[in-house]
DRENZATI-479012 format. One line per 5 residues: their letters; for each residue x, y, z of N, C-alpha, C. Coordinates in steps of 0.02 Angstrom, whole numbers. Layout:
// residues N
a) X Y Z X Y Z X Y Z | ... $
***
This chain:
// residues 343
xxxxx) -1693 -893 89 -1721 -828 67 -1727 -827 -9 | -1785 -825 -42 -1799 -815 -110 -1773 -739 -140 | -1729 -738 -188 -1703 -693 -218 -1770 -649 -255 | -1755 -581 -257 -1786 -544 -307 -1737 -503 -349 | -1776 -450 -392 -1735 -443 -461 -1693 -410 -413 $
xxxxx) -1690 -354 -357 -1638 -298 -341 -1597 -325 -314 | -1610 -419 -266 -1557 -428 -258 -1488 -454 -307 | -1546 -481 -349 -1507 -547 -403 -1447 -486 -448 | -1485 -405 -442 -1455 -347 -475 -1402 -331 -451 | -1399 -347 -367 -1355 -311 -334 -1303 -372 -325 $
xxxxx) -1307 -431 -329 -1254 -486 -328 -1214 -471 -378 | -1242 -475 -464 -1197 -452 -513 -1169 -389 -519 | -1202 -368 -502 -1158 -283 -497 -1083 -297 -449 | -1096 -337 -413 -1046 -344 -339 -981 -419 -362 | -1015 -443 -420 -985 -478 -444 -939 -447 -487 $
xxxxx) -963 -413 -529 -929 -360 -594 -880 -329 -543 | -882 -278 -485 -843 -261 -460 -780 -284 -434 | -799 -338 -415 -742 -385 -369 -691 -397 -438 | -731 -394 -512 -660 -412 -541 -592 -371 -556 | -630 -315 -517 -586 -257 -533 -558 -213 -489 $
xxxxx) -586 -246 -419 -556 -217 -331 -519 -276 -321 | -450 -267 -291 -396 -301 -296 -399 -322 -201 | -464 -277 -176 -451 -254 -86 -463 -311 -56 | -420 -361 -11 -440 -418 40 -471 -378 119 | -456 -422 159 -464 -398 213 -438 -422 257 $
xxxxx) -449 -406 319 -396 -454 400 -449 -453 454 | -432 -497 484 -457 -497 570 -396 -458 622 | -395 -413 632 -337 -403 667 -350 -380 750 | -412 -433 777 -415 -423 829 -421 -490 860 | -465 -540 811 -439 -625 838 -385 -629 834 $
xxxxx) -324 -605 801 -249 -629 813 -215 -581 856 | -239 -554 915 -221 -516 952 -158 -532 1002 | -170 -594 1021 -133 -646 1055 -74 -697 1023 | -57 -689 949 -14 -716 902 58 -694 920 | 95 -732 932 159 -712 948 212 -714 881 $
xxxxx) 224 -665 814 264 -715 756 305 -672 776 | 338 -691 741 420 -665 704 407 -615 681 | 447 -563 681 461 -505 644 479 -517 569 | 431 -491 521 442 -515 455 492 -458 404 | 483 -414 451 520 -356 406 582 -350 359 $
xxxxx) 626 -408 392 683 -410 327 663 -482 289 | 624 -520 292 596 -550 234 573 -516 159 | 527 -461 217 490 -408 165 543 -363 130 | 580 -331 173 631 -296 145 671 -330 78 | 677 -403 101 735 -417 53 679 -448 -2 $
xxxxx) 625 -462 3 582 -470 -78 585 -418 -106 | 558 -356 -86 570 -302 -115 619 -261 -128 | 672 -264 -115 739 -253 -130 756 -290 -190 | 753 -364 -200 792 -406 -265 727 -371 -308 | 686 -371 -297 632 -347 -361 640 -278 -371 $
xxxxx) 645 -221 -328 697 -153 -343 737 -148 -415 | 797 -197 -379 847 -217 -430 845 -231 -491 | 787 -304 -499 761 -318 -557 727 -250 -606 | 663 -218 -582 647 -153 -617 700 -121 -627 | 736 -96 -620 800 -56 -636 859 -71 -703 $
xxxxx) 847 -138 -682 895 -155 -734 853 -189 -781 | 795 -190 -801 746 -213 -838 752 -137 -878 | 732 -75 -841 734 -24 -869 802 -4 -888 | 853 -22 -879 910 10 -918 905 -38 -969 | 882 -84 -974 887 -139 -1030 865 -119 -1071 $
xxxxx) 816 -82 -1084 758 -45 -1124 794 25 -1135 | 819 33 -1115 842 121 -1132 913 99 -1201 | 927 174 -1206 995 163 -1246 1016 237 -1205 | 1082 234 -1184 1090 302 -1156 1151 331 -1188 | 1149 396 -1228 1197 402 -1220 1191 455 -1286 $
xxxxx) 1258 505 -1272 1233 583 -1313 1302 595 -1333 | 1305 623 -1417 1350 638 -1424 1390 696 -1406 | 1466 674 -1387 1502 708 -1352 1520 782 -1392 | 1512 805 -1450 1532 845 -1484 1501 930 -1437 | 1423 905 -1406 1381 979 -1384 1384 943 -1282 $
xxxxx) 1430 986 -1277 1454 991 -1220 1374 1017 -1151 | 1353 1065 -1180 1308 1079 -1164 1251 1025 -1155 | 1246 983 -1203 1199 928 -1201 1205 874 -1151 | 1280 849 -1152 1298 812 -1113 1297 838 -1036 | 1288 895 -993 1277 912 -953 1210 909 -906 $
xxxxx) 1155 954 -970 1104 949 -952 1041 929 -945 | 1048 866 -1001 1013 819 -1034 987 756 -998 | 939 736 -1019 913 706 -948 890 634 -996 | 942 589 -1001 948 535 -1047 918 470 -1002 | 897 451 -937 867 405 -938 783 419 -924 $
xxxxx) 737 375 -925 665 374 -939 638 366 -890 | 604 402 -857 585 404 -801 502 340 -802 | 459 380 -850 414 322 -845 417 258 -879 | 472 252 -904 507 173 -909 533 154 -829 | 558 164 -806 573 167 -721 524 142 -702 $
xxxxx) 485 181 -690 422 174 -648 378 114 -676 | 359 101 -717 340 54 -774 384 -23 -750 | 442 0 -767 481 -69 -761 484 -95 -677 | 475 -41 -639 471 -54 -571 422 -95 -549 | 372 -51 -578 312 -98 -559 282 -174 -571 $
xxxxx) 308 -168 -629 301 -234 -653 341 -304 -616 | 418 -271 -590 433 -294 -560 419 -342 -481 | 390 -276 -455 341 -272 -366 297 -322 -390 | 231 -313 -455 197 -366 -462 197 -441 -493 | 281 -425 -508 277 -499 -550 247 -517 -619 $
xxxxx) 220 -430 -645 186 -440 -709 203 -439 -760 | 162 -461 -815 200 -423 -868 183 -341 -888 | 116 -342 -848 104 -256 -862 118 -237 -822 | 113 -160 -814 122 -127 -755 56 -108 -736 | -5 -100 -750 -78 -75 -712 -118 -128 -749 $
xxxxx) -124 -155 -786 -185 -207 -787 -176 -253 -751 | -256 -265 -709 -248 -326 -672 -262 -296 -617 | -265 -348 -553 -276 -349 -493 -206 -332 -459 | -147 -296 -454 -98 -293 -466 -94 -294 -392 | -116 -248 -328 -108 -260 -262 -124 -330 -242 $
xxxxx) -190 -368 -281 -217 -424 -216 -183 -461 -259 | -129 -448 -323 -100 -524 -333 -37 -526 -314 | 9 -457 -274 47 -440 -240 43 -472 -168 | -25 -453 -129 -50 -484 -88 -43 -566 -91 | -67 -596 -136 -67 -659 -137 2 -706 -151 $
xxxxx) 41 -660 -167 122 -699 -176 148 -682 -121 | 125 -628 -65 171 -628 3 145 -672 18 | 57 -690 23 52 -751 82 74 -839 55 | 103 -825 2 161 -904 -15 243 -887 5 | 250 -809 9 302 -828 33 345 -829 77 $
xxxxx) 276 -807 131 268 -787 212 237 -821 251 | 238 -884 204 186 -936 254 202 -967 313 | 279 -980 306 301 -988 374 292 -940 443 | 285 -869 412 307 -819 454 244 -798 468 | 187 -808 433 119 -741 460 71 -805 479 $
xxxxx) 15 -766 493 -41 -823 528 -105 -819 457 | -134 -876 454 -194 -870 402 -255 -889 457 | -323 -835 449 -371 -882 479 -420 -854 440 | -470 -920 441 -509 -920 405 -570 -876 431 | -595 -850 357 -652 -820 358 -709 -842 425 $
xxxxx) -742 -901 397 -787 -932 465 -753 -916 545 | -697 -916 558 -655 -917 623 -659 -823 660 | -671 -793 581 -644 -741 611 -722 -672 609 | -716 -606 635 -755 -570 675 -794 -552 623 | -793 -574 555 -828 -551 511 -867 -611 474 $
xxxxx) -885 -675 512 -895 -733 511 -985 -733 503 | -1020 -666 534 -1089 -679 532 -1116 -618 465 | -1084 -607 425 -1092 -532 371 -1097 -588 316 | -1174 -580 291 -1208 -623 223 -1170 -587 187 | -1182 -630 118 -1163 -620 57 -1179 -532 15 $
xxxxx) -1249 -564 42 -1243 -442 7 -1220 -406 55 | -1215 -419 117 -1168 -374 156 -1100 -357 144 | -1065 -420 101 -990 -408 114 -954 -471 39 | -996 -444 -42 -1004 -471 -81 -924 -519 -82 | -858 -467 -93 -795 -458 -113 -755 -499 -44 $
xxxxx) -785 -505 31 -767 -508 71 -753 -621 58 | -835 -600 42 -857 -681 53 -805 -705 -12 | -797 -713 -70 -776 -706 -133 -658 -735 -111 | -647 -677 -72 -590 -682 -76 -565 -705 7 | -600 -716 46 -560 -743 93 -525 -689 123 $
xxxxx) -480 -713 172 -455 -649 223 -362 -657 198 | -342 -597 220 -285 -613 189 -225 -629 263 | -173 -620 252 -148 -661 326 -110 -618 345 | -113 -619 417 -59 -555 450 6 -565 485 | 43 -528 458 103 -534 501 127 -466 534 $
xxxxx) 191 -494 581 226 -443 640 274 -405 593 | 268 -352 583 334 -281 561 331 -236 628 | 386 -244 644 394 -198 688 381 -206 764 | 326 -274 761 289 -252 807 204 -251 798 | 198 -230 746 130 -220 729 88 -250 698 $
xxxxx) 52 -283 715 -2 -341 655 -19 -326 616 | 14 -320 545 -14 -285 475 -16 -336 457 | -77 -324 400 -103 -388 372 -88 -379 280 | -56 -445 249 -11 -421 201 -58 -384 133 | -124 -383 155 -150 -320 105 -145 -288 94 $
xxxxx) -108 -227 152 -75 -186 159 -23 -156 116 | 14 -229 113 90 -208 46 57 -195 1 | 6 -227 -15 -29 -229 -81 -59 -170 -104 | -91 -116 -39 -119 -63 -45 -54 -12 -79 | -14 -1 -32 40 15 -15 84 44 -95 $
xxxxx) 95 -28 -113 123 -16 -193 75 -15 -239 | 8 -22 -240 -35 -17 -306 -75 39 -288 | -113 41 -236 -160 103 -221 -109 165 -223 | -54 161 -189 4 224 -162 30 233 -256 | 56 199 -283 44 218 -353 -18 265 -393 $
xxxxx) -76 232 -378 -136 290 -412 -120 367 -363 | -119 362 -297 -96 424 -271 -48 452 -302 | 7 426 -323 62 462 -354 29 496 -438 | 23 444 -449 -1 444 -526 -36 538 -548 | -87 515 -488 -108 561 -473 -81 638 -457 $
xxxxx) -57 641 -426 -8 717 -398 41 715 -445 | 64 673 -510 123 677 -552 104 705 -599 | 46 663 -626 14 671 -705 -32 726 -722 | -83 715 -658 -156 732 -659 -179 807 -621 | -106 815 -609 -132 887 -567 -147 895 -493 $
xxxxx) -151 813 -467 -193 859 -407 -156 846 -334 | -180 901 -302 -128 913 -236 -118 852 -198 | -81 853 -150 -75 772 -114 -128 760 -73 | -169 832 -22 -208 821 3 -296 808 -43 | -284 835 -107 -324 800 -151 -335 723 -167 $
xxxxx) -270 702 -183 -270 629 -184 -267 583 -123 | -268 615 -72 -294 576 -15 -378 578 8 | -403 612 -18 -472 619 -21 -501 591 -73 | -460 570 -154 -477 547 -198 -490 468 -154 | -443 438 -119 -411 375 -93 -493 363 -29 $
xxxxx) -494 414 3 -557 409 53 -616 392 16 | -644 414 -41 -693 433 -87 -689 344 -121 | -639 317 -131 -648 244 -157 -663 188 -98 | -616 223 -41 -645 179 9 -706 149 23 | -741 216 18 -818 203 18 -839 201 -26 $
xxxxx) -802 198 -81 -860 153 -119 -840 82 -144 | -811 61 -205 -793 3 -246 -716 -32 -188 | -691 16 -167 -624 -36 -130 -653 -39 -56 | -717 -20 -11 -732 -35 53 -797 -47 39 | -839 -1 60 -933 -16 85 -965 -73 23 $
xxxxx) -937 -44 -52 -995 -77 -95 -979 -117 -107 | -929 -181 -74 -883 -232 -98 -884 -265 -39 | -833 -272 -12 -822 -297 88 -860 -265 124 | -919 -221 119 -944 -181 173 -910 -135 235 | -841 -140 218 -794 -123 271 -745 -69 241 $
xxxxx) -728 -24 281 -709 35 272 -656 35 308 | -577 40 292 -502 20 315 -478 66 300 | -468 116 378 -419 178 390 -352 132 383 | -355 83 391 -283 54 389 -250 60 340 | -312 46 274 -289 41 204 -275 121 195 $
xxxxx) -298 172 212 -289 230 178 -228 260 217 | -188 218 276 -131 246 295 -89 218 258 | -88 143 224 -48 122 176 -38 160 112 | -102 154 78 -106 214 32 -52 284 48 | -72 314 91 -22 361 91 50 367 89 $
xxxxx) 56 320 116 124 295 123 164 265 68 | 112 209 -2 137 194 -50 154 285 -73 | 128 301 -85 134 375 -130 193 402 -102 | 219 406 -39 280 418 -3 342 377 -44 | 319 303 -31 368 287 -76 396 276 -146 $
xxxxx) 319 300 -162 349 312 -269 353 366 -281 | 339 440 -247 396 490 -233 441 511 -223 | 491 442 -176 559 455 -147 601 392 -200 | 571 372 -250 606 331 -306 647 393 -354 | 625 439 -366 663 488 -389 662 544 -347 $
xxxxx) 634 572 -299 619 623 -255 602 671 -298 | 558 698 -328 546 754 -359 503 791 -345 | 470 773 -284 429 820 -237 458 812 -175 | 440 858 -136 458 852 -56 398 807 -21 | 435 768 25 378 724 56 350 772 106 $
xxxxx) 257 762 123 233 820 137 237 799 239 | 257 748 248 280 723 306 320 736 331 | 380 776 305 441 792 322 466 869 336 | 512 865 375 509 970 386 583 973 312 | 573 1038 299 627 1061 253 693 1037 245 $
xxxxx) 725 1043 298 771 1003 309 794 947 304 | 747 897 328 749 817 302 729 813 233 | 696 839 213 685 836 123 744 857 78 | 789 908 118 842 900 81 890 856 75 | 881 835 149 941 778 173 918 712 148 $
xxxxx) 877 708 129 843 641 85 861 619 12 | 890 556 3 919 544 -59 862 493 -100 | 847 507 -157 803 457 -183 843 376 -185 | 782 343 -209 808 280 -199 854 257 -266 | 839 299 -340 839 293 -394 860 353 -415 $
xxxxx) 941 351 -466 972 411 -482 989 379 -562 | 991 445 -593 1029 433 -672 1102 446 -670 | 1137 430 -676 1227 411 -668 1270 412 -717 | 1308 431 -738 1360 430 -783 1388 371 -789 | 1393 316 -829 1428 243 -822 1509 257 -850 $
xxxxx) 1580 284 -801 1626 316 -830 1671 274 -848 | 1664 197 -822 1695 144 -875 1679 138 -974 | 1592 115 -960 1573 117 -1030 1573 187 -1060 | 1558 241 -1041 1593 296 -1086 1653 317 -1116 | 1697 266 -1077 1775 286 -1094 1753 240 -1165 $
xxxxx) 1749 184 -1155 1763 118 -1186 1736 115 -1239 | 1656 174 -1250 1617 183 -1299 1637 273 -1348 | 1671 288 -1316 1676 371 -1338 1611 397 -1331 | 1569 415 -1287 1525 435 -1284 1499 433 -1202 | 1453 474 -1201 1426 474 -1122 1380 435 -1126 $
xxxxx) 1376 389 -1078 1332 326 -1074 1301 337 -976 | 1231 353 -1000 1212 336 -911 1159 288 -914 | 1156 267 -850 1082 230 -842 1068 232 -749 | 1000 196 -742 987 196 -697 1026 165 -630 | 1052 202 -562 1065 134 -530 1031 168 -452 $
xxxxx) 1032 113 -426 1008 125 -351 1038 151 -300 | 1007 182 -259 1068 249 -209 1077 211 -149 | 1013 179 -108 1001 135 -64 976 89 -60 | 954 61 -21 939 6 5 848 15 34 | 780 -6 13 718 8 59 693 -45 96 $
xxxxx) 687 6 145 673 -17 224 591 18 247 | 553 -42 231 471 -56 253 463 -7 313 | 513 -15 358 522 13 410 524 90 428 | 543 119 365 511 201 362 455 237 340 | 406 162 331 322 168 309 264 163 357 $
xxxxx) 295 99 395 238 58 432 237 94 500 | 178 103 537 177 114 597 123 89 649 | 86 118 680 25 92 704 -59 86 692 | -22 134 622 -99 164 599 -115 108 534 | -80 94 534 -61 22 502 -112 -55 522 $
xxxxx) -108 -64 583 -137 -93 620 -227 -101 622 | -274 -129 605 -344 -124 621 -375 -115 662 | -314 -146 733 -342 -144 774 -335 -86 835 | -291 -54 805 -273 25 824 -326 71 789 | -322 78 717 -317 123 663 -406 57 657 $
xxxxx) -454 96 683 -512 27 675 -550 36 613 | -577 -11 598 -629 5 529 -706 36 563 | -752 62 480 -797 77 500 -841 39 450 | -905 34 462 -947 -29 417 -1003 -13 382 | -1015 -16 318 -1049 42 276 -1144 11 321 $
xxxxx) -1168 -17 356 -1226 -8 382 -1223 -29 475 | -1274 -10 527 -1253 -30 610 -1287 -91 603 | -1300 -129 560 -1312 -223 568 -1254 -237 566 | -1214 -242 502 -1151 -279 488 -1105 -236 549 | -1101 -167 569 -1061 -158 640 -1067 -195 715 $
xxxxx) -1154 -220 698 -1181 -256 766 -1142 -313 753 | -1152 -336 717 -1120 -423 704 -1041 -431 707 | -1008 -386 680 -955 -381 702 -939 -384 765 | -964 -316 803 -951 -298 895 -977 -354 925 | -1037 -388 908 -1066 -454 951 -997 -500 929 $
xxxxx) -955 -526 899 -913 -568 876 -852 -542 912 | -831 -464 909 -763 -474 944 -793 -467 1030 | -858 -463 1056 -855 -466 1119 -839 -550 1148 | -865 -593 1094 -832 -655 1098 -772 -676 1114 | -734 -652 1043 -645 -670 1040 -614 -639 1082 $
xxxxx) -631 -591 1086 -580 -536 1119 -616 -486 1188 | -663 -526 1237 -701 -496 1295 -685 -417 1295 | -613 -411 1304 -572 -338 1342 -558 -305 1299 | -570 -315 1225 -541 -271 1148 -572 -207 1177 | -537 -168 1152 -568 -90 1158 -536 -49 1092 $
xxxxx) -579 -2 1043 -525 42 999 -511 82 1006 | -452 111 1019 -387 63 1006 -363 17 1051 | -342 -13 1020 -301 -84 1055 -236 -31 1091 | -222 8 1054 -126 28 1071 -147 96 1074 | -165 127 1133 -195 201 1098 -104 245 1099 $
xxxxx) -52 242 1128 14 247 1122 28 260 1045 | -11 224 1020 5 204 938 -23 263 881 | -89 262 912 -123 334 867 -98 381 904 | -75 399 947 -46 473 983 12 466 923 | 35 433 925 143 440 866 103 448 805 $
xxxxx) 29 415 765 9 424 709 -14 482 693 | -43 536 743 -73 592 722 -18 629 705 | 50 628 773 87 672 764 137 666 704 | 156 602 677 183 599 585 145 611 552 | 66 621 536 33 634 484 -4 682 506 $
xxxxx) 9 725 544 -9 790 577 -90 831 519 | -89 881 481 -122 895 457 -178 829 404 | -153 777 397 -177 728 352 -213 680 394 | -188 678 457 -224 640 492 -301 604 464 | -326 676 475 -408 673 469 -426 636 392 $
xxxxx) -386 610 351 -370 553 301 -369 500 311 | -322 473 358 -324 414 360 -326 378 448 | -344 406 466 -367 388 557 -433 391 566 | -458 331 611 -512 305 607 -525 382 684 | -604 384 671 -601 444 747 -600 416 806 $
xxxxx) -590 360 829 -568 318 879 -492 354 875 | -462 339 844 -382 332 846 -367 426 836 | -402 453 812 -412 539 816 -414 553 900 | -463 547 940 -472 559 1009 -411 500 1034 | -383 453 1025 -346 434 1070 -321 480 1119 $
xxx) -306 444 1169 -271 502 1239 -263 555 1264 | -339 570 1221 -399 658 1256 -410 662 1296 | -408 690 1320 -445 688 1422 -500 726 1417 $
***
């Protein structure tokens, strides 16, 4: 096919983009039949020692500590740094030296699948349901390859996901912290990119999966200090909820220093496992495809791999997803996984 100017326009445009959408993608209906391992305390425990690391990266950086003379001060004074925290955290999760420049999810993404290689499945682009989608169909798609999925829980998440999870679920936060805007705002901010630069105008593909991760990162860089109520939770559990990240009195080094000395330390332990669910899944939670060619080529491909696929794969799965994300639903559930188990 001989190029003209709108296409040769629309390759670089799609090129420029990709350097700055971090979004992979999955097959999560050719690996339907994959039997792995449950990866969840792998995952748990990467992100746990890197927890640790941000934390004490950020007390490294702080100086804490108020003179004892104004009693009052020492009470109410709020001596460690919160967006040093958050900052040092992140950098941590990505291994960077910054905390937001960069591809920070797909290079998050790309250090689980080295260090999950034993544990998740890789298949290649050509192999998998998105194997007949040209180059302007799916610029970002062709470019980066598929990323690889593994079992949490149970559920075939594909490790883009984490990636969404802590970098996208960050701009959500960022968002409702800094910027003003409500949570159900910034989940519509999160839909609104889908379709454009992180799904249709890039991969051609549009991932309710990704926008249940998304939600869920924002869940968890909320409950690093808890300073909002999670909007998932009834009253009660929001009180009974301890952040992951507290400012502390250090009552050794204050003796030892004459002075009140705090810094950051950790309350618990995080567990992937109070994020992930079925909506998680692609092949539950299904995508939608920014034109009905690239949807034909797809559906002609999984009637191949997968004869009996139907969406949802787990409809069990979007019934438990509507009812945890109850009002938000209509955010991040594909309308397949909305009507699940309607009569």
């Amino acid at each position: 096919m001989q190029l003209n100017k709108a296409h040769i326009a629309t390759i670089l445009a799609n090129t420029i983009l990709c350097q700055t959408v971090y979004s992979a993608e999955i097959d999560s209906v050719t690996t339907r039949g994959l039997q792995l391992g449950n990866s969840i305390e792998l995952i748990n425990q990467i992100v746990n020692q890197r927890l640790h690391e941000g934390v004490r990266n950020a007390n490294n950086r702080q100086v804490f500590d108020i003179n004892l003379d104004d009693f009052e001060d020492i009470v109410l004074s709020e001596t460690c740094d919160a967006e040093t925290l958050y900052a040092e955290i992140r950098k941590a999760l990505y291994q960077s030296y910054t905390a937001s420049w960069g591809l920070k999810g797909f290079d998050l993404d790309r250090q689980l699948r080295r260090l999950l290689a034993k544990h998740s499945y890789s298949l290649s682009l050509n192999d998998s349901i998105y194997r007949d989608m040209g180059y302007l169909e799916g610029f970002s798609l062709k470019l980066k390859e598929l990323s690889d999925v593994v079992n949490i829980n149970g559920h075939l998440v594909g490790l883009d996901k984490i990636g969404h999870f802590f970098a996208e679920g960050w701009e959500y936060f960022e968002r409702t912290n800094d910027a003003g805007y409500e949570f159900d705002q910034a989940l519509d901010w999160g839909r609104r990119q889908e379709a454009g630069i992180f799904g249709y105008h890039t991969t051609g593909i549009y991932s309710f999966a990704d926008l249940a991760a998304n939600l869920n990162g924002w869940r968890f860089w909320n409950r690093v200090l808890h300073k909002q109520n999670d909007p998932l939770k009834s009253v009660l559990a929001n009180w009974l909820t301890s952040p992951y990240v507290s400012c502390d009195i250090q009552y050794i080094e204050s003796i030892k220093m004459r002075k009140i000395v705090r810094a950051w330390e950790i309350n618990m332990r995080f567990d992937l496992s109070d994020y992930v669910d079925g909506a998680w899944d692609e092949a539950n939670n299904c995508n939608s495809y920014a034109d009905p060619i690239i949807e034909a080529k797809v559906a002609a491909r999984i009637r191949i791999v997968a004869p009996g696929y139907t969406c949802p794969d787990r409809p069990a799965h979007c019934i438990e997803a509507r009812k945890k994300y109850r009002e938000y639903a209509k955010f991040v559930l594909h309308p397949h996984c909305m009507r699940a188990g309607s009569t």
